[in-house]
N, CA, C and O atoms as CSV, one atom per row, in Angstrom:
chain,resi,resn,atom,element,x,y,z
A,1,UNK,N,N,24.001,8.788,-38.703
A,1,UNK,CA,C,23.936,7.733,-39.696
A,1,UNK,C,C,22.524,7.150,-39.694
A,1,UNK,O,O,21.940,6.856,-38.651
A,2,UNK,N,N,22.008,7.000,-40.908
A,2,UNK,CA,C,20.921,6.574,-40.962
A,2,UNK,C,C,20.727,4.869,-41.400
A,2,UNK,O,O,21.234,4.398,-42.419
A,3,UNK,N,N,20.200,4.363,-40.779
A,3,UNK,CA,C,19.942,2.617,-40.859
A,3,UNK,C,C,18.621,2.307,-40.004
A,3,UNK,O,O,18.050,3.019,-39.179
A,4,UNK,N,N,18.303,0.963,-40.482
A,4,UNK,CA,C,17.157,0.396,-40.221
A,4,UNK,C,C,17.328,-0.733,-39.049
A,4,UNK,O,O,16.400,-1.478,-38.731
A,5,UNK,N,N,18.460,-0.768,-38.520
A,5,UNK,CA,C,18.736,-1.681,-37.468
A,5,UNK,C,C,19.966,-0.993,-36.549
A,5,UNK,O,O,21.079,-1.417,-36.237
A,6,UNK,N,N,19.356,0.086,-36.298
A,6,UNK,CA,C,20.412,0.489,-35.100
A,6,UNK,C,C,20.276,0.118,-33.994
A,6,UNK,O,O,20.880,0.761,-33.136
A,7,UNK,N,N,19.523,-0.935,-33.601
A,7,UNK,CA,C,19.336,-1.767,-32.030
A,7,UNK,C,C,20.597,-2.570,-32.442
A,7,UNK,O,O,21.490,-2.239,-31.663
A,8,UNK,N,N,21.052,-3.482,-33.331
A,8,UNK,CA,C,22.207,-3.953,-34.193
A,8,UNK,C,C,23.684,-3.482,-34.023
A,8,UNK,O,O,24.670,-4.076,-33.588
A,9,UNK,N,N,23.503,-2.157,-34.532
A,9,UNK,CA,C,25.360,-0.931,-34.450
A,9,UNK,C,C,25.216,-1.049,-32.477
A,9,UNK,O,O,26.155,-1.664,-31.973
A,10,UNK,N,N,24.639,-0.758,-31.938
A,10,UNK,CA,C,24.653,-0.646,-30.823
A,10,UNK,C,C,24.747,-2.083,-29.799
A,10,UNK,O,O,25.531,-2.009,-28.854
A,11,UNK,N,N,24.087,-3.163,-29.956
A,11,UNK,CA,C,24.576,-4.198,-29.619
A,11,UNK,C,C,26.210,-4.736,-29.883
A,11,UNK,O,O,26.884,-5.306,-29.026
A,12,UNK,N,N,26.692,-4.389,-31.363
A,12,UNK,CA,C,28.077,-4.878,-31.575
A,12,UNK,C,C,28.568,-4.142,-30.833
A,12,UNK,O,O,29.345,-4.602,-29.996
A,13,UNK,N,N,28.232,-2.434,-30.883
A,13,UNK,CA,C,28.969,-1.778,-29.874
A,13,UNK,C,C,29.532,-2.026,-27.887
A,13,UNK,O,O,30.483,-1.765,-27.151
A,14,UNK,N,N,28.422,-2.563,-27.850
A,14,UNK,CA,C,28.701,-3.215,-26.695
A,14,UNK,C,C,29.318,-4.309,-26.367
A,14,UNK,O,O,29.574,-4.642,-25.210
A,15,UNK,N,N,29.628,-5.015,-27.507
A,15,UNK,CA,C,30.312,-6.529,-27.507
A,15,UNK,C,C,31.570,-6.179,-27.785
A,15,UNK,O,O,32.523,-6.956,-27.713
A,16,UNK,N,N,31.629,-5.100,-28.086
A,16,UNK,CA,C,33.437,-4.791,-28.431
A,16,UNK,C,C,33.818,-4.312,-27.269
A,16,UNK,O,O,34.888,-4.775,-26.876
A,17,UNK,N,N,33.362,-3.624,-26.656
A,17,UNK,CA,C,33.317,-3.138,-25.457
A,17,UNK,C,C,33.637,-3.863,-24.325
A,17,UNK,O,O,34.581,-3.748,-23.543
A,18,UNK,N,N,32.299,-4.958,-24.373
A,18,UNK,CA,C,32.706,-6.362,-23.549
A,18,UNK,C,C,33.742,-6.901,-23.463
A,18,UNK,O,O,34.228,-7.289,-22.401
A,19,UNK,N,N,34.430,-7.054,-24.961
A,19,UNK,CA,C,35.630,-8.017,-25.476
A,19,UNK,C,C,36.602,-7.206,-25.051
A,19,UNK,O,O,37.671,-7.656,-24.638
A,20,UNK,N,N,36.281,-5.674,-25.119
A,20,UNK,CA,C,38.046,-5.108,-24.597
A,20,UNK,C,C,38.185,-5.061,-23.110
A,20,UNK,O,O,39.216,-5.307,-22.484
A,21,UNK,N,N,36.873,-4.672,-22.553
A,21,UNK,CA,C,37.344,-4.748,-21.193
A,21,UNK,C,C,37.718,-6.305,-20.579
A,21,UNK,O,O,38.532,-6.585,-19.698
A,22,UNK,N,N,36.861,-7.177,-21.333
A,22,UNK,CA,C,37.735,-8.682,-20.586
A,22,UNK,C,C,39.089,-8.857,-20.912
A,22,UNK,O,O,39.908,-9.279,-20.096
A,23,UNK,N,N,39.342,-8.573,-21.991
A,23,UNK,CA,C,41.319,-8.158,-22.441
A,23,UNK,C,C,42.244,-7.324,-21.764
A,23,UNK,O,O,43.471,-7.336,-21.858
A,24,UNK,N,N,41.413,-6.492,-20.971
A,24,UNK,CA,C,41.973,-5.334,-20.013
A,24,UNK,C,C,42.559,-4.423,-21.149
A,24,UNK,O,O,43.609,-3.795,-21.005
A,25,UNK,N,N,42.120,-4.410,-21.808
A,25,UNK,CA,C,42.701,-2.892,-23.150
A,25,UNK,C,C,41.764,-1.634,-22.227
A,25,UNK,O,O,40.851,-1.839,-21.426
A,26,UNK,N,N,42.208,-0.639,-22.554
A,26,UNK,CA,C,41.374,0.682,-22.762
A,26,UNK,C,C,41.537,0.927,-23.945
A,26,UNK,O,O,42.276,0.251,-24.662
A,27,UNK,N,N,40.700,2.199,-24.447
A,27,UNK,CA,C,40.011,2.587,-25.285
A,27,UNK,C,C,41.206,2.723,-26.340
A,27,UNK,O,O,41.235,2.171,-27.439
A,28,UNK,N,N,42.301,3.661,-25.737
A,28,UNK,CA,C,43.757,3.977,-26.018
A,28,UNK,C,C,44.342,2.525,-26.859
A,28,UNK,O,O,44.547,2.355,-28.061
A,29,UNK,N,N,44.467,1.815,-25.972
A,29,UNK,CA,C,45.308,1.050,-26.417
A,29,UNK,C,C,44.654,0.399,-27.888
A,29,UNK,O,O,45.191,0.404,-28.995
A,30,UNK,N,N,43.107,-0.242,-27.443
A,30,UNK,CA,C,42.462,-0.883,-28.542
A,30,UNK,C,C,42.572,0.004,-29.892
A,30,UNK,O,O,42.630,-0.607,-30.959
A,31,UNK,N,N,42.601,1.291,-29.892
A,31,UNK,CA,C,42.340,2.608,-31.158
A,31,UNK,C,C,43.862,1.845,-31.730
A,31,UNK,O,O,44.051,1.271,-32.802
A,32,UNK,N,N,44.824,2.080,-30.598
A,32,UNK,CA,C,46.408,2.084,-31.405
A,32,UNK,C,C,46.499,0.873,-32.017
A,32,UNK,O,O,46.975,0.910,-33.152
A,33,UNK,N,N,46.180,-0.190,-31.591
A,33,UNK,CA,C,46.006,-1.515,-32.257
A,33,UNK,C,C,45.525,-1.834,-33.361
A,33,UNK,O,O,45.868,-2.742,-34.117
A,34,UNK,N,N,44.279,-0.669,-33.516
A,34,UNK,CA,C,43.301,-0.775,-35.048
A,34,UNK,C,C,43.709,-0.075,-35.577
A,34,UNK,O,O,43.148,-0.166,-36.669
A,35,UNK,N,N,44.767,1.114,-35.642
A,35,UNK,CA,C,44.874,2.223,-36.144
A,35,UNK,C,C,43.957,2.977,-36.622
A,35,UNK,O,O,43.981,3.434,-37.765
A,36,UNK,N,N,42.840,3.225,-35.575
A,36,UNK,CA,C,41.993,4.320,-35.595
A,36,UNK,C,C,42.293,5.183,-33.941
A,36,UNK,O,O,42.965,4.798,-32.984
A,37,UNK,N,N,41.252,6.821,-34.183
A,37,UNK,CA,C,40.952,7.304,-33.037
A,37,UNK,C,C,40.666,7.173,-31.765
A,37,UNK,O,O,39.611,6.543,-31.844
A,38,UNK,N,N,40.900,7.352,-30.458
A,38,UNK,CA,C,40.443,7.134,-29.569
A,38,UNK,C,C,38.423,7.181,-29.499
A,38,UNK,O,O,37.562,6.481,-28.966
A,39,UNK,N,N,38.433,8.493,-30.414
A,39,UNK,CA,C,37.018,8.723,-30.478
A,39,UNK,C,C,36.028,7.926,-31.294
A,39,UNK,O,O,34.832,7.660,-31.172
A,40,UNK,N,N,37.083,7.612,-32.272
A,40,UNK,CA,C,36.095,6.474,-33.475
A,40,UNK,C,C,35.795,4.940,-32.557
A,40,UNK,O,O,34.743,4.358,-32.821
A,41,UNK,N,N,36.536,4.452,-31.721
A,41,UNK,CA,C,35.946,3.582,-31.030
A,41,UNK,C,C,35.245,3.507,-29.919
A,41,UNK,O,O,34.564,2.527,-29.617
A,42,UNK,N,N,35.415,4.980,-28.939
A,42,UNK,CA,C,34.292,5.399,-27.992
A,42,UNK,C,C,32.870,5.664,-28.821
A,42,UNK,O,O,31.819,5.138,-28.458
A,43,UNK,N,N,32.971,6.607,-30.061
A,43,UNK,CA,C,31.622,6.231,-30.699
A,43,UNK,C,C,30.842,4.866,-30.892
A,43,UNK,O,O,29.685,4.538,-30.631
A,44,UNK,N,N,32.203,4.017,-31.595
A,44,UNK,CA,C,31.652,2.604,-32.235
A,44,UNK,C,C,30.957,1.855,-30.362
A,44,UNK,O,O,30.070,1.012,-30.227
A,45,UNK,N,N,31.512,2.339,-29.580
A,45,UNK,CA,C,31.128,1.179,-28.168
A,45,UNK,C,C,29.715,2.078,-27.699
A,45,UNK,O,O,28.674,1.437,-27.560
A,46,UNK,N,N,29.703,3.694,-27.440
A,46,UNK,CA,C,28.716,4.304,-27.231
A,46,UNK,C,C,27.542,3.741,-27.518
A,46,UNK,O,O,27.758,3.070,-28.527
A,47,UNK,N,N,26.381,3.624,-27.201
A,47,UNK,CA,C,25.033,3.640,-27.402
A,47,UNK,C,C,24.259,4.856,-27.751
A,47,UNK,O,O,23.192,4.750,-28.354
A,48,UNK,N,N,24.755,6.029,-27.396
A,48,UNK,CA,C,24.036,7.177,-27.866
A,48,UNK,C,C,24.467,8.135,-29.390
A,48,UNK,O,O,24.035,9.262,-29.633
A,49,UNK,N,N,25.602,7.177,-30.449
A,49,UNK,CA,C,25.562,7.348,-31.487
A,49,UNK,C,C,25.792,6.123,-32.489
A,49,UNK,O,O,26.401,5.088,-32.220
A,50,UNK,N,N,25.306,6.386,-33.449
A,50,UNK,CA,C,25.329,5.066,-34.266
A,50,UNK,C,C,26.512,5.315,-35.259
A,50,UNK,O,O,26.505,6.253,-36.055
A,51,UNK,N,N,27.549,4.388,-35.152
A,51,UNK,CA,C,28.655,4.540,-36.026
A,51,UNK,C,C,29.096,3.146,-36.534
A,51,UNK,O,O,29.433,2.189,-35.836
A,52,UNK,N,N,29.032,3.213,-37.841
A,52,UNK,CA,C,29.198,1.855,-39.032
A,52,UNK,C,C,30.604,1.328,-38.688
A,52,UNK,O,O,31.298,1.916,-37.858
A,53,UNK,N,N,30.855,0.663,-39.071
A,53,UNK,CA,C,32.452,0.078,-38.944
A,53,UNK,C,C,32.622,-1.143,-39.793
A,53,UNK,O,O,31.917,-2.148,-39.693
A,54,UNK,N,N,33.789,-0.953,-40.791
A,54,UNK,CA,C,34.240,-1.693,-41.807
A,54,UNK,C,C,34.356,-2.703,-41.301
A,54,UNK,O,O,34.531,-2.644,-40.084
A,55,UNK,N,N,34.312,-4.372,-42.070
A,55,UNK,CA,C,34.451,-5.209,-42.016
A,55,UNK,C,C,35.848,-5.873,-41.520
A,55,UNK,O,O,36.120,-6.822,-40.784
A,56,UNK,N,N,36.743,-4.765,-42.399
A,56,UNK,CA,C,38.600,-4.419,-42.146
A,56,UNK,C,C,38.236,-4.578,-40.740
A,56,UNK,O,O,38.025,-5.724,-40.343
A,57,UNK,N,N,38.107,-3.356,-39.728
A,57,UNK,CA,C,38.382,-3.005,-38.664
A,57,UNK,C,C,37.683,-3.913,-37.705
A,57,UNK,O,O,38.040,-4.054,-36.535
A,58,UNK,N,N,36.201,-4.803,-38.513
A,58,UNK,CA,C,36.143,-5.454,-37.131
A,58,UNK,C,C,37.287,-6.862,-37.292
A,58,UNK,O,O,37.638,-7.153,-36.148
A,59,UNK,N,N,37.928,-7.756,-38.276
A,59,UNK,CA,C,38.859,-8.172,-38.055
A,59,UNK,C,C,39.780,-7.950,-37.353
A,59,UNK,O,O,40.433,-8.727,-36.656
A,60,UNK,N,N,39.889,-6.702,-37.531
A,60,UNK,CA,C,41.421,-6.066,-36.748
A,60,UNK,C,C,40.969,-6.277,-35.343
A,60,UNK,O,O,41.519,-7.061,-34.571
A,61,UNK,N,N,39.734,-5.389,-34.995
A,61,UNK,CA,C,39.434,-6.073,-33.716
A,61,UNK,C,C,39.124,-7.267,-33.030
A,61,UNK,O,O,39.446,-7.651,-31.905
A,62,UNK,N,N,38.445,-7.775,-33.908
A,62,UNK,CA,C,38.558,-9.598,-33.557
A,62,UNK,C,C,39.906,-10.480,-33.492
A,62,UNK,O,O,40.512,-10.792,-32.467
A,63,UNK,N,N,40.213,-10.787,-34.736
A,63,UNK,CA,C,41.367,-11.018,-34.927
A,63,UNK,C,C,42.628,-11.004,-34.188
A,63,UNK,O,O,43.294,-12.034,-34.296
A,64,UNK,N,N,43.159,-9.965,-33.381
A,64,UNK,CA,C,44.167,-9.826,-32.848
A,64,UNK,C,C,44.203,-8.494,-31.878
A,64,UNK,O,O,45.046,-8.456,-30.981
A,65,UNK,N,N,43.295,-7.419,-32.063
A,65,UNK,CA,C,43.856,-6.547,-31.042
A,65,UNK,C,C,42.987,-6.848,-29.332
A,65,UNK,O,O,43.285,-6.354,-28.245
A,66,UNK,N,N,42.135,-7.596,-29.592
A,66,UNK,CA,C,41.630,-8.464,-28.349
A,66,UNK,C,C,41.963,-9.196,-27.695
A,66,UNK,O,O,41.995,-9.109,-26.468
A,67,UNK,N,N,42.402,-10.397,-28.577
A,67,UNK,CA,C,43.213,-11.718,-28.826
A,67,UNK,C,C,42.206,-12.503,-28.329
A,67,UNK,O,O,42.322,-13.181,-27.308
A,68,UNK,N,N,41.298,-12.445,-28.958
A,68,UNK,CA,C,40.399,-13.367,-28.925
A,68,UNK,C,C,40.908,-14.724,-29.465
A,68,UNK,O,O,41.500,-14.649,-30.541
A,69,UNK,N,N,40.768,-16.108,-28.841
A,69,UNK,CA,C,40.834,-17.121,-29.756
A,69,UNK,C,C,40.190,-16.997,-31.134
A,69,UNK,O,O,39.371,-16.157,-31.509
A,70,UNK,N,N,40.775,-18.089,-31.859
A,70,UNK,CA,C,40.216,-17.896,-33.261
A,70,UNK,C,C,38.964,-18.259,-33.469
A,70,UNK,O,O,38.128,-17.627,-34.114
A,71,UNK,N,N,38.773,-19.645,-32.730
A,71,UNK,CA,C,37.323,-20.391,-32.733
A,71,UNK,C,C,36.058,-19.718,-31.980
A,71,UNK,O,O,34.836,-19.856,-31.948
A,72,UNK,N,N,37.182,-18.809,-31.318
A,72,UNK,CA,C,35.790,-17.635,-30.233
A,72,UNK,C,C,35.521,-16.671,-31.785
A,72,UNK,O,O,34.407,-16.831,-32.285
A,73,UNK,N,N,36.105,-16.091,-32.229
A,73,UNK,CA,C,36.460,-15.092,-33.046
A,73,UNK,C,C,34.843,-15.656,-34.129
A,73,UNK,O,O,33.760,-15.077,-34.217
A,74,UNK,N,N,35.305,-16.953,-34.791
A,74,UNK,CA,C,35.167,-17.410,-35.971
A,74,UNK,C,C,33.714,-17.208,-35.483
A,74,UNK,O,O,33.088,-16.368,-36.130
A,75,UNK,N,N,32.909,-17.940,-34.252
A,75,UNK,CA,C,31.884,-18.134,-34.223
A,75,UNK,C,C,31.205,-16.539,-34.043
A,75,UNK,O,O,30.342,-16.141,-34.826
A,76,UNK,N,N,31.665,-15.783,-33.026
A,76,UNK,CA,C,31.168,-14.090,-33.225
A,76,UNK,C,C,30.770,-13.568,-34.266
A,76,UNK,O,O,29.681,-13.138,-34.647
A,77,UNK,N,N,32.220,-13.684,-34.891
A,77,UNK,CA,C,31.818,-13.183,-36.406
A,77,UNK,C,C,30.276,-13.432,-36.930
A,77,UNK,O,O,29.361,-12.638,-37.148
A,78,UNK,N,N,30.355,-14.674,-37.029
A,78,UNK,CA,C,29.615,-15.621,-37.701
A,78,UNK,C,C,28.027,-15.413,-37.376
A,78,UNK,O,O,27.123,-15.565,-38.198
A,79,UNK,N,N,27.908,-15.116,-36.307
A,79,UNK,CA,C,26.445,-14.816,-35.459
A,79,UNK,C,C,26.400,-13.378,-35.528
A,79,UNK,O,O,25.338,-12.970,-35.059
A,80,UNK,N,N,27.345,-12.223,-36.039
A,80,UNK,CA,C,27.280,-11.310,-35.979
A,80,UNK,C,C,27.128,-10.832,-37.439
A,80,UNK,O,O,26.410,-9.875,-37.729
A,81,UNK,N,N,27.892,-11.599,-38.423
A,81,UNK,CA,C,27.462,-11.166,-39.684
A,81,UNK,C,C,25.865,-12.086,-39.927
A,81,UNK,O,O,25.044,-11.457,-40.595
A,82,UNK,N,N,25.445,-13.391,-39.467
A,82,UNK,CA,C,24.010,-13.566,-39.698
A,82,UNK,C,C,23.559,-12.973,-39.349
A,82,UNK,O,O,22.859,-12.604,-40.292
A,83,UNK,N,N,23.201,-12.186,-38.225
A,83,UNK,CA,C,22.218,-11.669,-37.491
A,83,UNK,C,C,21.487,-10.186,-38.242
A,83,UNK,O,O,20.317,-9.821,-38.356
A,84,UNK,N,N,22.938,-9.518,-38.708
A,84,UNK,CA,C,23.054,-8.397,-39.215
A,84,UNK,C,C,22.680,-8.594,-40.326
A,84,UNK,O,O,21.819,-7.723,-40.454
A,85,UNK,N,N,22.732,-9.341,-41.592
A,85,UNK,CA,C,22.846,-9.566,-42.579
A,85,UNK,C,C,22.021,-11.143,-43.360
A,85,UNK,O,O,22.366,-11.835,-44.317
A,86,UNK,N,N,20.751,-11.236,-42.345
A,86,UNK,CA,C,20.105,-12.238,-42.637
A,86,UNK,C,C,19.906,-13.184,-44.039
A,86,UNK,O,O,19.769,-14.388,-44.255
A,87,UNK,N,N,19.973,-11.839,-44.943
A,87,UNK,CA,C,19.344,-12.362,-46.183
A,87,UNK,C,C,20.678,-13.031,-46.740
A,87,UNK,O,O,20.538,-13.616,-47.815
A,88,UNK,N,N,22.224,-13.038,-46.055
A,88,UNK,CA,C,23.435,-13.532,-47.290
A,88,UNK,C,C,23.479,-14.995,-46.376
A,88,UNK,O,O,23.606,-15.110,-45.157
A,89,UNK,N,N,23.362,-15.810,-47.169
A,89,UNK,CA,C,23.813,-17.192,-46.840
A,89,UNK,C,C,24.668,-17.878,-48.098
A,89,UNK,O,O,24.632,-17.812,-49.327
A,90,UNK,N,N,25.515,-18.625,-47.015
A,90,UNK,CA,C,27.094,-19.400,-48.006
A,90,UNK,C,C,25.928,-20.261,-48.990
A,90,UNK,O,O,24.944,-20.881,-48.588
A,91,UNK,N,N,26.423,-20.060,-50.473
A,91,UNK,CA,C,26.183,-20.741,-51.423
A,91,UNK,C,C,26.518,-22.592,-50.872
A,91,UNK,O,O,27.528,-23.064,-50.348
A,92,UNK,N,N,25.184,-23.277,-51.272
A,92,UNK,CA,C,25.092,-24.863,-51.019
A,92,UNK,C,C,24.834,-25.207,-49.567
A,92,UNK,O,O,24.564,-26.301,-49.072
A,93,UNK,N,N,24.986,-23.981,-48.980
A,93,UNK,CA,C,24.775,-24.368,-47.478
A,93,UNK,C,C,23.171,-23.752,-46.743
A,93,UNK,O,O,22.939,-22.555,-46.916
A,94,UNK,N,N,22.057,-24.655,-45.898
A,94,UNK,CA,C,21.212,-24.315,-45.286
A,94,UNK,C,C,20.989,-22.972,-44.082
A,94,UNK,O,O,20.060,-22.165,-44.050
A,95,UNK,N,N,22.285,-23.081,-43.069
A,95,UNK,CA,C,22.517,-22.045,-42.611
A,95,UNK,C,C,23.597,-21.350,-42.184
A,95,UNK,O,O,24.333,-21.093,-43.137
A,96,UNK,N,N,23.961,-20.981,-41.255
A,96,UNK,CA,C,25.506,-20.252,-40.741
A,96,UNK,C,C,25.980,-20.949,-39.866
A,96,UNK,O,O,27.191,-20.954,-39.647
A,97,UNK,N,N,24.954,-21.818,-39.055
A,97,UNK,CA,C,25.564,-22.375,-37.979
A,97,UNK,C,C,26.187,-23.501,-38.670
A,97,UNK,O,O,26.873,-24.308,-38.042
């Protein structure tokens, strides 16, 4: 996959990673939860390939197959879609935080 911020795919990758192993999921369980592959989320956590992931699926992973609180959730998101996505800011509002 080609992109201009794959230091980015690879950081989230590791934060999902982070988030499942503090949940005590494996790889298994987290895939069955999102209803994806075992392999589509060893890619997405890998560092040595860059793999995109829908907005859908990171809900699914935030949201509930972690069980992340919501207010943990809300703010991740939130620093994860600014960071990634600098240039979209909420209409009337200065920043994300």
């Amino acid at each position: 996959m080609q992109t201009e911020f794959p230091e980015r795919y690879i950081t989230l990758g590791l934060k999902i990673a982070y988030y499942r192993k503090k949940a005590g999921l494996t790889q298994e369980v987290l895939a069955e939860r999102i209803g994806k592959s075992v392999n589509f989320v060893g890619q997405v956590e890998g560092t040595g390939t860059i793999r995109g992931v829908s907005l859908e699926t990171l809900f699914k992973i935030g949201g509930g197959a972690l069980l992340l609180r919501k207010k943990r959730f809300k703010r991740f998101m939130k620093r994860k879609i600014a960071s990634c996505c600098a240039c979209l800011q909420p209409i009337g509002k200065k920043s994300w935080s």
